[in-house]
PyMOL CGO cylinders between C-alpha atoms (Angstrom):
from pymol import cmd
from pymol.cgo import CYLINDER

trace = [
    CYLINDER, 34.03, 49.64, -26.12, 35.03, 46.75, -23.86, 0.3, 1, 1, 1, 1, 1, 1,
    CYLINDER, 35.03, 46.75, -23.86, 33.26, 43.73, -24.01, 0.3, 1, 1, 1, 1, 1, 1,
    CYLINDER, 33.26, 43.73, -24.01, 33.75, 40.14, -22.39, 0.3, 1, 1, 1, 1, 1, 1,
    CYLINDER, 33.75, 40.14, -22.39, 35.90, 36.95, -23.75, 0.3, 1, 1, 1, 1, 1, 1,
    CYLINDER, 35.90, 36.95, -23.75, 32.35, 35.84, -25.53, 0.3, 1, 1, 1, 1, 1, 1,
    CYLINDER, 32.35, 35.84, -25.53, 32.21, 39.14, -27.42, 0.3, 1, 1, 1, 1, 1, 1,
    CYLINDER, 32.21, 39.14, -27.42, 29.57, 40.45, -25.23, 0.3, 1, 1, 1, 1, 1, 1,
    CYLINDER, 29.57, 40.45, -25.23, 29.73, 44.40, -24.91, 0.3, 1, 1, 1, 1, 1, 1,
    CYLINDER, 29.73, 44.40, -24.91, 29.69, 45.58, -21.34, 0.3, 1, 1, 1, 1, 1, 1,
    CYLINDER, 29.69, 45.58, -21.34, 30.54, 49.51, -21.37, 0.3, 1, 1, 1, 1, 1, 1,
    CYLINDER, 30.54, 49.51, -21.37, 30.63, 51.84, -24.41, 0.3, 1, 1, 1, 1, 1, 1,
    CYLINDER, 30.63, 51.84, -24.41, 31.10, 55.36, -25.02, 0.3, 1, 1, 1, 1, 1, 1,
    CYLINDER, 31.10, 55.36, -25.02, 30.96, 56.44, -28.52, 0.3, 1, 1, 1, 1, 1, 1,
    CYLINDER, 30.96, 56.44, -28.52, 31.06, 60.30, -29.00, 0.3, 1, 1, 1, 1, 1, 1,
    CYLINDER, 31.06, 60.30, -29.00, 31.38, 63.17, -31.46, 0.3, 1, 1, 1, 1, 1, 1,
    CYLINDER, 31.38, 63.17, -31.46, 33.40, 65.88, -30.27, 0.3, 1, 1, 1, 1, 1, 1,
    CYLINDER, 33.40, 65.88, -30.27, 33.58, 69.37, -32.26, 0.3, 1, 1, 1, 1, 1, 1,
    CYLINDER, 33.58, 69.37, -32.26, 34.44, 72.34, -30.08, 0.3, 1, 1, 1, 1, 1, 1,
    CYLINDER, 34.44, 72.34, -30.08, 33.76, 74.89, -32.47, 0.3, 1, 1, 1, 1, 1, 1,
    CYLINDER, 33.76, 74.89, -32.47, 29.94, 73.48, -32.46, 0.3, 1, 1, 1, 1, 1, 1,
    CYLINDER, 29.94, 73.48, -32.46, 29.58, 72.53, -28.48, 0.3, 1, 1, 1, 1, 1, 1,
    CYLINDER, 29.58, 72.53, -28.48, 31.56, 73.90, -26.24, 0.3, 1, 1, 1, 1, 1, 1,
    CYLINDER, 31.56, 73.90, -26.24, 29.26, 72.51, -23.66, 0.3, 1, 1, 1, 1, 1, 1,
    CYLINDER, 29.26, 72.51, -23.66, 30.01, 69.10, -22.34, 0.3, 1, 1, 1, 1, 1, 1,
    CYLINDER, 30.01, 69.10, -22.34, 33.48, 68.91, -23.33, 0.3, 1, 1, 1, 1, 1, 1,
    CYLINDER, 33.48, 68.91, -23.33, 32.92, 69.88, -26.72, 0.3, 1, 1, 1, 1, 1, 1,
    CYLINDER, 32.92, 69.88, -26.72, 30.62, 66.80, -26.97, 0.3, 1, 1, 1, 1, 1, 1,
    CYLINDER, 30.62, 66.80, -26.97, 28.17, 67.48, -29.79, 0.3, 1, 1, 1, 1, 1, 1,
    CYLINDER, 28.17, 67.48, -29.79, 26.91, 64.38, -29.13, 0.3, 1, 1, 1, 1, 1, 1,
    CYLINDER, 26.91, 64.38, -29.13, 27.69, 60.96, -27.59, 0.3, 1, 1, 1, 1, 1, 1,
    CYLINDER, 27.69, 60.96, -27.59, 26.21, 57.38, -25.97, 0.3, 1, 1, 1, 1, 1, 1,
    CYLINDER, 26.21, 57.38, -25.97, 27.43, 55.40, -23.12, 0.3, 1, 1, 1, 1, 1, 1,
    CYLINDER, 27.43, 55.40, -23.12, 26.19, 53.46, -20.39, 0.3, 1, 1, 1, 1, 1, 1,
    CYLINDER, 26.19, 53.46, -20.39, 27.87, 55.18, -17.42, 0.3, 1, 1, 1, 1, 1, 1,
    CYLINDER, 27.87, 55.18, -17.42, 26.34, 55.50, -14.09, 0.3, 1, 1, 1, 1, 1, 1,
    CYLINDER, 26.34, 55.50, -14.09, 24.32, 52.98, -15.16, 0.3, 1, 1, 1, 1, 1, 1,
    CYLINDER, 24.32, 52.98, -15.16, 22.52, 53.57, -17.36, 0.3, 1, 1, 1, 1, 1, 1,
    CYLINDER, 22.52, 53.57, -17.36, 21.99, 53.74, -21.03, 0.3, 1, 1, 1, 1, 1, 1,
    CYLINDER, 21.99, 53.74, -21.03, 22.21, 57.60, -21.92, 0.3, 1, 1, 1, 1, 1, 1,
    CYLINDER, 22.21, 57.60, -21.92, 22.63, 59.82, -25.33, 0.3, 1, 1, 1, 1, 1, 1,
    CYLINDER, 22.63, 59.82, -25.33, 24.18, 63.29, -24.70, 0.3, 1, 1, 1, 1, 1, 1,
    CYLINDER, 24.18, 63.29, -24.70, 23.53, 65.79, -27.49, 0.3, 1, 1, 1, 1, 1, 1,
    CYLINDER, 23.53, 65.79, -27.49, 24.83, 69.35, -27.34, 0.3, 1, 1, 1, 1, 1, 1,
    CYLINDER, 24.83, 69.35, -27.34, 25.46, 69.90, -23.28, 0.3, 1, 1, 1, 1, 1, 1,
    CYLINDER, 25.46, 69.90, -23.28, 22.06, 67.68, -22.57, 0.3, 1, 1, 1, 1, 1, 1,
    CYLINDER, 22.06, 67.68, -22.57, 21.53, 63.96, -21.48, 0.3, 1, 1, 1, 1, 1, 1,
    CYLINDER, 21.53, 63.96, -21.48, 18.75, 61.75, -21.94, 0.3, 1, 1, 1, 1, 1, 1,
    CYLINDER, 18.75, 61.75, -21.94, 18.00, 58.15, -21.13, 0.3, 1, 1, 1, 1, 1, 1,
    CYLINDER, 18.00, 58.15, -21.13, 17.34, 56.26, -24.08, 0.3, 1, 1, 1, 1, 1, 1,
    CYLINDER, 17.34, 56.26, -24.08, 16.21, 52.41, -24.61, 0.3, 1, 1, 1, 1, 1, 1,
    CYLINDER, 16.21, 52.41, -24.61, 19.18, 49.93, -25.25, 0.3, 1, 1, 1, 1, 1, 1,
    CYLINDER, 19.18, 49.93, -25.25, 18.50, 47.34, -27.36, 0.3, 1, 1, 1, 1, 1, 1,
    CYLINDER, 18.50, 47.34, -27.36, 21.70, 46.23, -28.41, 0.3, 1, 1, 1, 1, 1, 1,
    CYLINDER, 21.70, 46.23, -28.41, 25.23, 47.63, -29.26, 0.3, 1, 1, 1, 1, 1, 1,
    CYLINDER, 25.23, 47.63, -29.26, 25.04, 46.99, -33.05, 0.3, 1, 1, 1, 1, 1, 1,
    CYLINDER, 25.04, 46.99, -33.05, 22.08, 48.99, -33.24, 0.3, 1, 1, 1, 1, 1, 1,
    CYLINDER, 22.08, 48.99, -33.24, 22.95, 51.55, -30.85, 0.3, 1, 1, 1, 1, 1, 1,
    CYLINDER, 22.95, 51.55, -30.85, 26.56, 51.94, -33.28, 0.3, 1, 1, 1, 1, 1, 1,
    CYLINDER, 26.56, 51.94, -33.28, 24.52, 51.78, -36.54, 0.3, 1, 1, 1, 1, 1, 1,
    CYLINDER, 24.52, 51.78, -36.54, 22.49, 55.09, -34.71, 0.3, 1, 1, 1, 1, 1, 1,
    CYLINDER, 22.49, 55.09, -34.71, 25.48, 57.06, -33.75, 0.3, 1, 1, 1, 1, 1, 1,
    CYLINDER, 25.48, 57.06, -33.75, 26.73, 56.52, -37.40, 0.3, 1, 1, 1, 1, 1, 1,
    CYLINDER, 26.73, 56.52, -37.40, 23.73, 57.96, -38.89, 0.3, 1, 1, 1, 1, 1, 1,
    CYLINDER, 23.73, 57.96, -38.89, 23.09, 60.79, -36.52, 0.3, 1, 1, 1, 1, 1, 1,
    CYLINDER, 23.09, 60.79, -36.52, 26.61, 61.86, -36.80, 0.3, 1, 1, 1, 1, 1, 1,
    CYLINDER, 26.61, 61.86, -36.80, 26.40, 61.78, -40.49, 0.3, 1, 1, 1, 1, 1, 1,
    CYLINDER, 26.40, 61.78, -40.49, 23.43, 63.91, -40.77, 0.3, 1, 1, 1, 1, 1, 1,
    CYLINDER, 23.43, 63.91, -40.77, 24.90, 66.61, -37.97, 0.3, 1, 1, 1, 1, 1, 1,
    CYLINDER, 24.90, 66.61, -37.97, 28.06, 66.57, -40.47, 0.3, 1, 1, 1, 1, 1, 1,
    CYLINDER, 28.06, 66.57, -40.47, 25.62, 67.46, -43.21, 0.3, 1, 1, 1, 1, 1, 1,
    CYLINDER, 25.62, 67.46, -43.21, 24.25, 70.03, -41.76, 0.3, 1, 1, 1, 1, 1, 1,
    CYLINDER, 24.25, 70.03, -41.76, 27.73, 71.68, -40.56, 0.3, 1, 1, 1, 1, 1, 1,
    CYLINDER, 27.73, 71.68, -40.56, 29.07, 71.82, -44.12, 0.3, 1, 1, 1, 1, 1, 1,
]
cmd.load_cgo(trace, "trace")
């Protein structure tokens, strides 16, 4: 995450990589960042625009969704 003097967050990439459950996309089973610019989630080799509303929330998401993809791997 980088992010200005004020605290404001200007890129992000936050991503779960497991190669033995994607091999697509760099093993990226799944992932947000706001490359190209744009706001985008990636999830198992596919990528998808998605509506940014701030980084906090977008975090709080990628916490959850990675915790459920963990329960379902055990």
């Amino acid at each position: 995450m980088w992010q200005t003097d004020d605290g404001q967050v200007t890129k992000y990439n936050l991503a779960y990589i497991n190669h033995l459950v994607c091999r697509a996309d760099n093993g990226r089973v799944l992932g947000y960042d706001n490359s190209h610019d744009f706001h985008h989630r990636h999830f198992m080799g596919k990528v998808e625009a998605i509506e940014f509303k701030d980084f906090e929330t977008l975090a709080s998401r990628f916490r959850d969704e990675v915790q459920e993809l963990w329960k379902k791997e055990q």
